[in-house]
N, C-alpha and C positions, 0 to 999 in steps of 0.2 A: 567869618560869616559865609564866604563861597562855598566853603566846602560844607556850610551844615553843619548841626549838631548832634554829635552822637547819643544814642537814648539807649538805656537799658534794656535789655530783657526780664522777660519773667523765666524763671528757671524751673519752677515746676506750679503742679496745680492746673485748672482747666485754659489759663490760660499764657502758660507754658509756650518759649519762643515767641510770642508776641513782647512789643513794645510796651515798656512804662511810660508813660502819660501823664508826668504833672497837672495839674488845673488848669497851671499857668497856659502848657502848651494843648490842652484839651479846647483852652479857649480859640488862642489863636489859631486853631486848624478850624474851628466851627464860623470864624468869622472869614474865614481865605487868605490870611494875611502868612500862613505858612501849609507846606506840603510836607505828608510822611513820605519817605523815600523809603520802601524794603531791600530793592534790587541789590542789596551788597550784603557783605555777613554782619555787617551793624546797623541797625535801622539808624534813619538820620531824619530829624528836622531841618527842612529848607524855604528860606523866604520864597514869596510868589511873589510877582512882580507888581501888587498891590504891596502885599507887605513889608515890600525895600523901600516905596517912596512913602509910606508910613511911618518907616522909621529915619529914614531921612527928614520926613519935615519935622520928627520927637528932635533929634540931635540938632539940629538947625536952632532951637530953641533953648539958651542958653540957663533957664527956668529952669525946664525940664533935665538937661542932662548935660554936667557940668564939660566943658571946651575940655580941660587940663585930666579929669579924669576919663574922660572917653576920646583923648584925642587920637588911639589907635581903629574904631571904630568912625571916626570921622574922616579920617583918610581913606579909610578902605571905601568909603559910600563916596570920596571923593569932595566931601565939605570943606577939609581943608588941602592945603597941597604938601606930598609927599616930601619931606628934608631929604635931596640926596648931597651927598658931602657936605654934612652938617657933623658929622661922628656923630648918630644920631645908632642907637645899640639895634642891631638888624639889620640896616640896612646897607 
């Protein structure tokens, strides 16, 4: 999630080198909760620092998005804590 999500381009037609734009993430950039980055040769979506502690209090909520399936995303936001010498694969 640091680094952002890379998004497509269009390849031709009027709008050609621009950015594809799911719904999903047409939304979240209208709401602030992320930023398009161009500056590099791949456009990237990035959270805004509304849209990390948004998705911090989704993950917090055990309802919403399961401990064991997102437990690499809950680390990274720091909900849970990092296994180091656990032989835990990555680390």
């Amino acid at each position: 999630m640091a680094a952002g999500f890379q998004l497509r381009t269009w390849r031709g037609g009027p709008e050609a080198g621009r950015p594809k734009l799911p719904p999903a993430a047409k939304s979240l950039l209208a709401r602030g909760l992320m930023r398009l980055d161009t500056s590099q040769a791949f456009p990237r979506l990035l959270f805004t620092d509304t849209g990390i502690e948004a998705l911090r209090t989704m993950m917090r909520n055990k309802r919403l998005a399961d401990p064991e399936k997102f437990a690499h995303v809950r680390r990274e936001l720091g909900i849970d804590p990092v296994a180091e010498a656990a032989g835990e694969p990555g680390q």
